[in-house]
N, CA, C and O atoms as a GROMACS GRO file, in nm:
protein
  428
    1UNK      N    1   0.083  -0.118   0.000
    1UNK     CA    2   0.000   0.000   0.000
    1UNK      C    3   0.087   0.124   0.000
    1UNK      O    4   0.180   0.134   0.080
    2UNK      N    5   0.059   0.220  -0.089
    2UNK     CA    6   0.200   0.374  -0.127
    2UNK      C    7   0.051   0.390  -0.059
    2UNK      O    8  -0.059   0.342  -0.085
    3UNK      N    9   0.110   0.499   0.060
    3UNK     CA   10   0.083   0.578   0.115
    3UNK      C   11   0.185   0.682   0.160
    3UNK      O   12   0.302   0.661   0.193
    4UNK      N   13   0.090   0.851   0.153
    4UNK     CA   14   0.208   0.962   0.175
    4UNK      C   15   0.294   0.955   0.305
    4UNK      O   16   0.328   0.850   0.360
    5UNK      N   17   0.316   1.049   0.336
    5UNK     CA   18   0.348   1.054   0.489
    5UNK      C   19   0.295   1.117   0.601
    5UNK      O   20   0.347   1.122   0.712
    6UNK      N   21   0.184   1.167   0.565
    6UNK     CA   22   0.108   1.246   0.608
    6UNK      C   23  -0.029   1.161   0.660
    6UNK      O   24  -0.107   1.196   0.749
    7UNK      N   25  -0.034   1.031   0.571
    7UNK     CA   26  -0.154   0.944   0.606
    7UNK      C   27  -0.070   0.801   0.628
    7UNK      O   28   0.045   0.759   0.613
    8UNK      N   29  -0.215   0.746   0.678
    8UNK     CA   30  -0.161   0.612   0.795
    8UNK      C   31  -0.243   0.491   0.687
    8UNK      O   32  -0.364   0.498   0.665
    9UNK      N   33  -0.163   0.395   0.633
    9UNK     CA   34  -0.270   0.307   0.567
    9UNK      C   35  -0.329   0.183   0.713
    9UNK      O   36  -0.277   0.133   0.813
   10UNK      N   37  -0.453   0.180   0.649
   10UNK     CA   38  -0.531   0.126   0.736
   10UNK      C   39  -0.559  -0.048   0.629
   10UNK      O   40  -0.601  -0.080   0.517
   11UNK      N   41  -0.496  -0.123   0.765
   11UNK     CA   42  -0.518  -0.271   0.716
   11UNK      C   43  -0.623  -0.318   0.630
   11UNK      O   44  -0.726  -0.301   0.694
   12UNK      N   45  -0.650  -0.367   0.522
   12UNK     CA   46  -0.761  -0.446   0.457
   12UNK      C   47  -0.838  -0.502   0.562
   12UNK      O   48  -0.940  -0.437   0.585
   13UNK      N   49  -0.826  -0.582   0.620
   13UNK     CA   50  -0.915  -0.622   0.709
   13UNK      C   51  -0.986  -0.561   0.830
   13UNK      O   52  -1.077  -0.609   0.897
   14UNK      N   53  -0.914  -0.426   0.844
   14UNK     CA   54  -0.944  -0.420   0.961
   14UNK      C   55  -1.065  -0.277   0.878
   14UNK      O   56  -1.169  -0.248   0.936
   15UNK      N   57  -1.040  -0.236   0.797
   15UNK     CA   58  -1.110  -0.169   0.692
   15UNK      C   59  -1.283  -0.218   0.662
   15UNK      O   60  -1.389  -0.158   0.648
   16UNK      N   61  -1.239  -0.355   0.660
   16UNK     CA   62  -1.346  -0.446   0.578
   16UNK      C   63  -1.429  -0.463   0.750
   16UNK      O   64  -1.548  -0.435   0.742
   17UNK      N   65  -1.389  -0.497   0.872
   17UNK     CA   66  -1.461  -0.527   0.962
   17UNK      C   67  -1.531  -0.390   0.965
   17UNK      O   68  -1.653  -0.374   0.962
   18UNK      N   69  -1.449  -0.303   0.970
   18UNK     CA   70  -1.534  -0.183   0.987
   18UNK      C   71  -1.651  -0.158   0.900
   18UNK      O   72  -1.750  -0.098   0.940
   19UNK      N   73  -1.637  -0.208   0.771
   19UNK     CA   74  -1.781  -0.205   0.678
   19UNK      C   75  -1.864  -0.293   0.774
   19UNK      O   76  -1.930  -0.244   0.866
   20UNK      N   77  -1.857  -0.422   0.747
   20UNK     CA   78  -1.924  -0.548   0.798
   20UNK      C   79  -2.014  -0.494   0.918
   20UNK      O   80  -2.133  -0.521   0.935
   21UNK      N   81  -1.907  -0.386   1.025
   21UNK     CA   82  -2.059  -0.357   1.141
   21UNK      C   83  -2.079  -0.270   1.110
   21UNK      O   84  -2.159  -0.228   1.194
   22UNK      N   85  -2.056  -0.150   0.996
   22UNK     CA   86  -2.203  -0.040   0.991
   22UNK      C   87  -2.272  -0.116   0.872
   22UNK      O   88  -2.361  -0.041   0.831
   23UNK      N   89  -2.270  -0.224   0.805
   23UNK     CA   90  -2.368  -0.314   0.720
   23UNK      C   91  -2.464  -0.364   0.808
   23UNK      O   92  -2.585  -0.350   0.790
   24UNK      N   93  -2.392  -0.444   0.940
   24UNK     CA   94  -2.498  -0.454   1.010
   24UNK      C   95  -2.582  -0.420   1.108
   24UNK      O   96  -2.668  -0.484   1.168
   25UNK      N   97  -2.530  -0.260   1.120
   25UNK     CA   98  -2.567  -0.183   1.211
   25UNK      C   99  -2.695  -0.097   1.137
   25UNK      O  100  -2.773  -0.012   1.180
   26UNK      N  101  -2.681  -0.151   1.031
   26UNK     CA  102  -2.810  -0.047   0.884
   26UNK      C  103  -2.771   0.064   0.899
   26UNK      O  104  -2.841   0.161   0.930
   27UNK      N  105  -2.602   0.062   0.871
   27UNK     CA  106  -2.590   0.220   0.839
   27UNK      C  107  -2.610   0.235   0.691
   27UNK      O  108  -2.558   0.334   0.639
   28UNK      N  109  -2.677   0.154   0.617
   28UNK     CA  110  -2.735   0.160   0.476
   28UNK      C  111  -2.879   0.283   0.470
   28UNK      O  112  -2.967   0.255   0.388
   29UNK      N  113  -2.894   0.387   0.538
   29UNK     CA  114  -3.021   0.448   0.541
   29UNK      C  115  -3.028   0.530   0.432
   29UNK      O  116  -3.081   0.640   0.445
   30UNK      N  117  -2.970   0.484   0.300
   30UNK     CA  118  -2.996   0.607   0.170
   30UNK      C  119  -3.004   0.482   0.076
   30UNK      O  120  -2.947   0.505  -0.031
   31UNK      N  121  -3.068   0.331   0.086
   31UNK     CA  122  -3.152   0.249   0.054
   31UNK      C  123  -3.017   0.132   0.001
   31UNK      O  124  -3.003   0.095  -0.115
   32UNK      N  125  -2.938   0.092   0.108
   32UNK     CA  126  -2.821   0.001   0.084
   32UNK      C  127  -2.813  -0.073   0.226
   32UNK      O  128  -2.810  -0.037   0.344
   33UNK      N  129  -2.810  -0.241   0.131
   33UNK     CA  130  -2.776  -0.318   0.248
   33UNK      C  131  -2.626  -0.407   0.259
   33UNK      O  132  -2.583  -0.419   0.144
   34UNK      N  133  -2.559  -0.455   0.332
   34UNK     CA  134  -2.462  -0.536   0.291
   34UNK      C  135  -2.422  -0.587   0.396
   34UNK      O  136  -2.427  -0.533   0.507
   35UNK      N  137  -2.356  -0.755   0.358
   35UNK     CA  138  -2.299  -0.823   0.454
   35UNK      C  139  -2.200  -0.912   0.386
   35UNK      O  140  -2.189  -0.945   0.268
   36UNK      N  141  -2.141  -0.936   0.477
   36UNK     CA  142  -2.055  -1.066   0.453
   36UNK      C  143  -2.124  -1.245   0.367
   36UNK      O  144  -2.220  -1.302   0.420
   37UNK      N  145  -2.084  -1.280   0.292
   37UNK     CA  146  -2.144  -1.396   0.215
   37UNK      C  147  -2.187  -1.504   0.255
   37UNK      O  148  -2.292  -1.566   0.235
   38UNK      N  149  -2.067  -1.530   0.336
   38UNK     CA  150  -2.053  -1.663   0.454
   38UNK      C  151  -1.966  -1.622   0.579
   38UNK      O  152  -1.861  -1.558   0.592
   39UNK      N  153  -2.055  -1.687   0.666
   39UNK     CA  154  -1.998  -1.619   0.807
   39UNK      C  155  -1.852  -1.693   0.827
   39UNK      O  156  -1.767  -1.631   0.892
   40UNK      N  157  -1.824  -1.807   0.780
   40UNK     CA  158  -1.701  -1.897   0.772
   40UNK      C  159  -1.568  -1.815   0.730
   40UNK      O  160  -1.459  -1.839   0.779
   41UNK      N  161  -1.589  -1.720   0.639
   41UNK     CA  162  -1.533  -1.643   0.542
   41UNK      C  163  -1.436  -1.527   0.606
   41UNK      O  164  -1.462  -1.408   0.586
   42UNK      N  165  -1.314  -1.573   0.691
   42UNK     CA  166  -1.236  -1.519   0.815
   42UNK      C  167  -1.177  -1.428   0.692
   42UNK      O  168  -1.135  -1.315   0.717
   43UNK      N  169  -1.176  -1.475   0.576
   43UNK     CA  170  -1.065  -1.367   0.499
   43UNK      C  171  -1.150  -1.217   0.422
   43UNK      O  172  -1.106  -1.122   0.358
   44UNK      N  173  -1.282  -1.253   0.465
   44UNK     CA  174  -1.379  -1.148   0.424
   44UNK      C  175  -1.391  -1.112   0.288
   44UNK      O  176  -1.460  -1.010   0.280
   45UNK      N  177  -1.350  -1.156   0.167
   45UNK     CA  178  -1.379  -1.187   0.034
   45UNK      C  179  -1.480  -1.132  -0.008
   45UNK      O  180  -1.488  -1.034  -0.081
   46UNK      N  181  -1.600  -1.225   0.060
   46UNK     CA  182  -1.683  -1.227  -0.080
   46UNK      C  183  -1.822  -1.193   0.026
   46UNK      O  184  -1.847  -1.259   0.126
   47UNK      N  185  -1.903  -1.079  -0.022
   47UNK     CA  186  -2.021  -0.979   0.032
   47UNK      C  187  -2.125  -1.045  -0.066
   47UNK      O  188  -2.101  -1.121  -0.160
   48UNK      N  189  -2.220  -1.009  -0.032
   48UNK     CA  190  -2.404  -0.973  -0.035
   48UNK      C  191  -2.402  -0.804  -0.049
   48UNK      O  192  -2.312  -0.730  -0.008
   49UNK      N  193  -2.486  -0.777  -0.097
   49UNK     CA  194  -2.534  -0.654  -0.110
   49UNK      C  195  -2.692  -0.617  -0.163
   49UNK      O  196  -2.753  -0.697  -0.234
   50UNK      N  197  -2.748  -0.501  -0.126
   50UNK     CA  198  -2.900  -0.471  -0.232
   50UNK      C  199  -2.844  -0.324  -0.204
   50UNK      O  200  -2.760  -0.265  -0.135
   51UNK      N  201  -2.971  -0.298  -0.328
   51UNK     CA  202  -2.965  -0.162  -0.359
   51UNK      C  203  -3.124  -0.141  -0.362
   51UNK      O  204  -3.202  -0.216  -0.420
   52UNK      N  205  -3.166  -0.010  -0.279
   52UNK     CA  206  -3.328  -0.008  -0.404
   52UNK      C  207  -3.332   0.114  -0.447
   52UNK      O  208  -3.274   0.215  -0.406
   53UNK      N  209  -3.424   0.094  -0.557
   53UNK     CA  210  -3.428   0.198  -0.650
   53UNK      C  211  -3.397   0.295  -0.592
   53UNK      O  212  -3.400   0.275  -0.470
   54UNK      N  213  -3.353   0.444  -0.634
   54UNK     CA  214  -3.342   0.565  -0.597
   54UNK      C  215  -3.503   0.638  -0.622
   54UNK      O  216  -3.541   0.627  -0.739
   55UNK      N  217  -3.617   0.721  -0.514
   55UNK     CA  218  -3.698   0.793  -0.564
   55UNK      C  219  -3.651   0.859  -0.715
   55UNK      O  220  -3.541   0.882  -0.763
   56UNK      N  221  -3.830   0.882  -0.778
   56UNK     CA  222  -3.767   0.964  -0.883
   56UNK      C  223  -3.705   0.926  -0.985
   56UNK      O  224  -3.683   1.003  -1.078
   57UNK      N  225  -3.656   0.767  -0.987
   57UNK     CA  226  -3.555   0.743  -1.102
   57UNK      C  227  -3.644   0.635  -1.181
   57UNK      O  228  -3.763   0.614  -1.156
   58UNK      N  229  -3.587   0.584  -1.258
   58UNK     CA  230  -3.640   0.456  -1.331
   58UNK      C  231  -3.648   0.324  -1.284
   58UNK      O  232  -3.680   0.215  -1.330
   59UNK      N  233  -3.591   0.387  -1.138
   59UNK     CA  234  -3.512   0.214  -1.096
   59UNK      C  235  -3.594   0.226  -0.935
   59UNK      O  236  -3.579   0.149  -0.840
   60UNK      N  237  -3.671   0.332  -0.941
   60UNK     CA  238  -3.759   0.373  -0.826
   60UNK      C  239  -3.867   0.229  -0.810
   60UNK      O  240  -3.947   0.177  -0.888
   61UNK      N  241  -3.808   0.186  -0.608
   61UNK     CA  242  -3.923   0.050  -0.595
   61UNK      C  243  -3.834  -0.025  -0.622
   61UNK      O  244  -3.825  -0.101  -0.526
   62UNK      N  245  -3.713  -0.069  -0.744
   62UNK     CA  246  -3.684  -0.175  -0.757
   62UNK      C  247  -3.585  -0.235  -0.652
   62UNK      O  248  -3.507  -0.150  -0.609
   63UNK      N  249  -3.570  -0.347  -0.606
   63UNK     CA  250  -3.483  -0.428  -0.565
   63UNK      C  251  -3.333  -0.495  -0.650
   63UNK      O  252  -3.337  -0.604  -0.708
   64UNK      N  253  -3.242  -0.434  -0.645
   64UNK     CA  254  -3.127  -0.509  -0.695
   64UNK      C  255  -2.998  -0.568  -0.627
   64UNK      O  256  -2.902  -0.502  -0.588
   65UNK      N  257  -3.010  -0.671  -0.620
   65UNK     CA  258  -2.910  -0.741  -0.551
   65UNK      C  259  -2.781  -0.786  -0.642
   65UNK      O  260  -2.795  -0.818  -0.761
   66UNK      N  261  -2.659  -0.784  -0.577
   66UNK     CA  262  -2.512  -0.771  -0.580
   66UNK      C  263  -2.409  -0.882  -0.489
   66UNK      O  264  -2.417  -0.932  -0.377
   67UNK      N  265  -2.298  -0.895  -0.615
   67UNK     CA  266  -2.219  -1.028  -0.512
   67UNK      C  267  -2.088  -0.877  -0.568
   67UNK      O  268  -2.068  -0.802  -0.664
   68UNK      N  269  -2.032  -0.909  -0.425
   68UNK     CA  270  -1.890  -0.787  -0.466
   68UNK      C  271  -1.804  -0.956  -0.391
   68UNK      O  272  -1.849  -1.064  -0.350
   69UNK      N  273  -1.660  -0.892  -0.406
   69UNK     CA  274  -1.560  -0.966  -0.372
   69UNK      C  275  -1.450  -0.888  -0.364
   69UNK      O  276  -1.390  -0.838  -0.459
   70UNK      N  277  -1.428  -0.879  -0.270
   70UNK     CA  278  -1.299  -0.779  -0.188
   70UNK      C  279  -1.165  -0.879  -0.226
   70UNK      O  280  -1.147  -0.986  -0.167
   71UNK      N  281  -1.087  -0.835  -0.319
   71UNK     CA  282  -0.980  -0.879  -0.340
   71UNK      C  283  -0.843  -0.861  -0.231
   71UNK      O  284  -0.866  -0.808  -0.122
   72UNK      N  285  -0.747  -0.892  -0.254
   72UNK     CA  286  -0.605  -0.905  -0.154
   72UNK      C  287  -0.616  -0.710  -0.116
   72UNK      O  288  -0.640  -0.652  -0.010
   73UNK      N  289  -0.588  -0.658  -0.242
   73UNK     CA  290  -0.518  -0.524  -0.227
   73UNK      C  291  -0.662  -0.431  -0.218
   73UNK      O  292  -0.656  -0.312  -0.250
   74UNK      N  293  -0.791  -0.491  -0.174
   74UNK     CA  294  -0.880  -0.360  -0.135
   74UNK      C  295  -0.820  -0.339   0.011
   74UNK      O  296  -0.752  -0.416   0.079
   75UNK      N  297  -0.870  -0.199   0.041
   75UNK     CA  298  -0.930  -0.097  -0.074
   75UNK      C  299  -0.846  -0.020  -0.147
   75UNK      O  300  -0.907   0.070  -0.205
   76UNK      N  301  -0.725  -0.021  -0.168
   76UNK     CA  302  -0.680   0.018  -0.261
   76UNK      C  303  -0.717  -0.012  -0.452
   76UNK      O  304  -0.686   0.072  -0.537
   77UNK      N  305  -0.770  -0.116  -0.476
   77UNK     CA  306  -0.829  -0.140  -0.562
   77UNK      C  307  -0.956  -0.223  -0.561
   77UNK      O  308  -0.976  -0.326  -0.497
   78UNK      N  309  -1.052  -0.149  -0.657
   78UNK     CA  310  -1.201  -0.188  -0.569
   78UNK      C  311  -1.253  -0.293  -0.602
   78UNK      O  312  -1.222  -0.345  -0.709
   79UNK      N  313  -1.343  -0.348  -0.520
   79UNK     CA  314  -1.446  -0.452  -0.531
   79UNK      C  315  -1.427  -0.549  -0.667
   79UNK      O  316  -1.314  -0.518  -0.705
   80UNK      N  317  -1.449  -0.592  -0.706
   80UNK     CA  318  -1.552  -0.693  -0.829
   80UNK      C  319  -1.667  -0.669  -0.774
   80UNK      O  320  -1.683  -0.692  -0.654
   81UNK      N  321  -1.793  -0.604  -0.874
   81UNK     CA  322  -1.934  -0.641  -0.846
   81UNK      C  323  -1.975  -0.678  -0.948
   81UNK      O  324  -1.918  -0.678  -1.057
   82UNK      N  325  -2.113  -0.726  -0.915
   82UNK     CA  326  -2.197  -0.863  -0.959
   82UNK      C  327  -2.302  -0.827  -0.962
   82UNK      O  328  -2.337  -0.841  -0.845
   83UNK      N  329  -2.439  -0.761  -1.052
   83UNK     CA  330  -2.567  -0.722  -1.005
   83UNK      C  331  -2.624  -0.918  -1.066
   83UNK      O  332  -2.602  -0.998  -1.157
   84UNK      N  333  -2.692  -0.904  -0.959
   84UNK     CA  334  -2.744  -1.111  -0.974
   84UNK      C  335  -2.854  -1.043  -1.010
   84UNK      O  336  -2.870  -1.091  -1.122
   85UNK      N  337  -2.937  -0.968  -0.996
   85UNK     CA  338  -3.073  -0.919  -1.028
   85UNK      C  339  -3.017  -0.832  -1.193
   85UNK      O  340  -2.913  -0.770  -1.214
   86UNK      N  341  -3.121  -0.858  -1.278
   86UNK     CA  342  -3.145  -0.778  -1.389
   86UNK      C  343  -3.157  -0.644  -1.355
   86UNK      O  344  -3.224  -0.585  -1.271
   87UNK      N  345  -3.026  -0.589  -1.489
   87UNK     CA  346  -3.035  -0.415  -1.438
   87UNK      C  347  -2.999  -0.371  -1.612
   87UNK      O  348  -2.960  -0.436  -1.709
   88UNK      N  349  -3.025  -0.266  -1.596
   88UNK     CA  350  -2.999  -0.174  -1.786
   88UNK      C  351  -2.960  -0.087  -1.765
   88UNK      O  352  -3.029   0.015  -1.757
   89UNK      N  353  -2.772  -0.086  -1.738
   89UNK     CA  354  -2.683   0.057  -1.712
   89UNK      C  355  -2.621  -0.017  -1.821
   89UNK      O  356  -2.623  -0.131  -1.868
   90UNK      N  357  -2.544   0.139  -1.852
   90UNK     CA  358  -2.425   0.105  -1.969
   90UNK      C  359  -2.326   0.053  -1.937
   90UNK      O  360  -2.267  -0.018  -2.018
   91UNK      N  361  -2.271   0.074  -1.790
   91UNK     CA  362  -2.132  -0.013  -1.730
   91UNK      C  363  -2.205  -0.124  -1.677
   91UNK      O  364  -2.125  -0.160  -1.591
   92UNK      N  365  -2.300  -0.202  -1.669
   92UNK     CA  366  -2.296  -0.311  -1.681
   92UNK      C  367  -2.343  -0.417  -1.755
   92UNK      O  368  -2.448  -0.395  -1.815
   93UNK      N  369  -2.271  -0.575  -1.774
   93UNK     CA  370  -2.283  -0.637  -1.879
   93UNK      C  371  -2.356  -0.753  -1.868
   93UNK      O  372  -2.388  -0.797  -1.758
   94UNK      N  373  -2.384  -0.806  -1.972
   94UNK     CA  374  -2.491  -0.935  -2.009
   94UNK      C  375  -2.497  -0.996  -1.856
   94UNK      O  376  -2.596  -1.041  -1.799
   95UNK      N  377  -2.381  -0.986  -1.813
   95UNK     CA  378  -2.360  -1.099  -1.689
   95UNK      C  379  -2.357  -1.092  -1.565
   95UNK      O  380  -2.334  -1.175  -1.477
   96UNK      N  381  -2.387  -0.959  -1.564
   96UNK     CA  382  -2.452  -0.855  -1.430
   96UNK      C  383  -2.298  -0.762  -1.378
   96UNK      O  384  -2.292  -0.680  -1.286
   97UNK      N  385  -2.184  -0.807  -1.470
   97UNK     CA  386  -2.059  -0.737  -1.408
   97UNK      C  387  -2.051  -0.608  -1.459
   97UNK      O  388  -2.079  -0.561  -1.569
   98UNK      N  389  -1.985  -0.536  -1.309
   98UNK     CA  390  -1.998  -0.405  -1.341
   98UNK      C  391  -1.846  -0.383  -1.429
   98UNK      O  392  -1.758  -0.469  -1.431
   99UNK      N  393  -1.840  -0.253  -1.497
   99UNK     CA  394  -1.702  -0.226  -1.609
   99UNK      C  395  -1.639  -0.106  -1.476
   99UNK      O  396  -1.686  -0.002  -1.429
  100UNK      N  397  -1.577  -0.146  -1.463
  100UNK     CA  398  -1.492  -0.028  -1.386
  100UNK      C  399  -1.390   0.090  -1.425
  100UNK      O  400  -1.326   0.177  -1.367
  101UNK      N  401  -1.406   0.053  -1.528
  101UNK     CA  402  -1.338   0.157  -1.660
  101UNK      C  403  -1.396   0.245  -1.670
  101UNK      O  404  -1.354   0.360  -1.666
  102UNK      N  405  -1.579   0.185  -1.695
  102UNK     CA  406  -1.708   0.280  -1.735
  102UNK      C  407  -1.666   0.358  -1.624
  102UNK      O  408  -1.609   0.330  -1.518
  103UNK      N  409  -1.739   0.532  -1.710
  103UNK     CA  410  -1.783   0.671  -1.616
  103UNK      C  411  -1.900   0.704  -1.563
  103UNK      O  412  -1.923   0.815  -1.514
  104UNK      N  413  -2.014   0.572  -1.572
  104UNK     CA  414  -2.155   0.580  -1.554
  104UNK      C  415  -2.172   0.564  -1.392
  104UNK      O  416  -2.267   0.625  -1.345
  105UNK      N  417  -2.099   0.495  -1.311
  105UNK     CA  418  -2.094   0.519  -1.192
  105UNK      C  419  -2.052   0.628  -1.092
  105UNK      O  420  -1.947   0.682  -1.126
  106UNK      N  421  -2.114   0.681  -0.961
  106UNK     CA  422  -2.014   0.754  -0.949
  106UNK      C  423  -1.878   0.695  -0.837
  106UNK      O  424  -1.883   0.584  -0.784
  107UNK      N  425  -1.767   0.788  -0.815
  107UNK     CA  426  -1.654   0.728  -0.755
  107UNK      C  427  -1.660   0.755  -0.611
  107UNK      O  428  -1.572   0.712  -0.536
   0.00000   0.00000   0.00000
């Protein structure tokens, strides 16, 4: 992890626990849920996620669910996501994977 000198890198894991309890604390209150995949899963990998629609949008009401997978070097490099539910964005493909290249998300 390049970090300046001015900042402190903070362990992957200890990063990822910190998601895991505001996931399950429902600090999701702007319509996001997430957890861990399998509770077995000491190396914290591989998440669950939903999304619901945003008011107002096209996607308003809907339910979309997500497999992410926290690789070695998050968070320095992000997620793999997975929409398992049918979705119609331009960064994502036939197979529910998101393009992380694409500018349709925001950062």
């Amino acid at each position: 992890m390049a970090v300046s000198s001015s900042q402190t890198a903070v362990p992957r894991n200890f990063k990822l626990l910190d998601e895991l309890e505001s996931g399950e604390k429902g600090s999701g209150s702007d319509g996001t849920s997430w957890g861990i995949q399998n509770e077995d899963d000491f190396s914290l990998t591989n998440w669950n996620g939903m999304i619901i629609g945003p008011l107002k949008t096209t996607f308003e009401g809907r339910l979309y669910n997500l497999q992410l997978e926290c690789g070695a070097n998050y968070p320095d490099i992000c997620p793999k996501v997975r929409f398992t539910s049918r979705i119609n964005i331009s960064c994502v493909d036939a197979n529910g994977f998101v393009d992380k290249k694409s500018n349709c998300l925001p950062t």
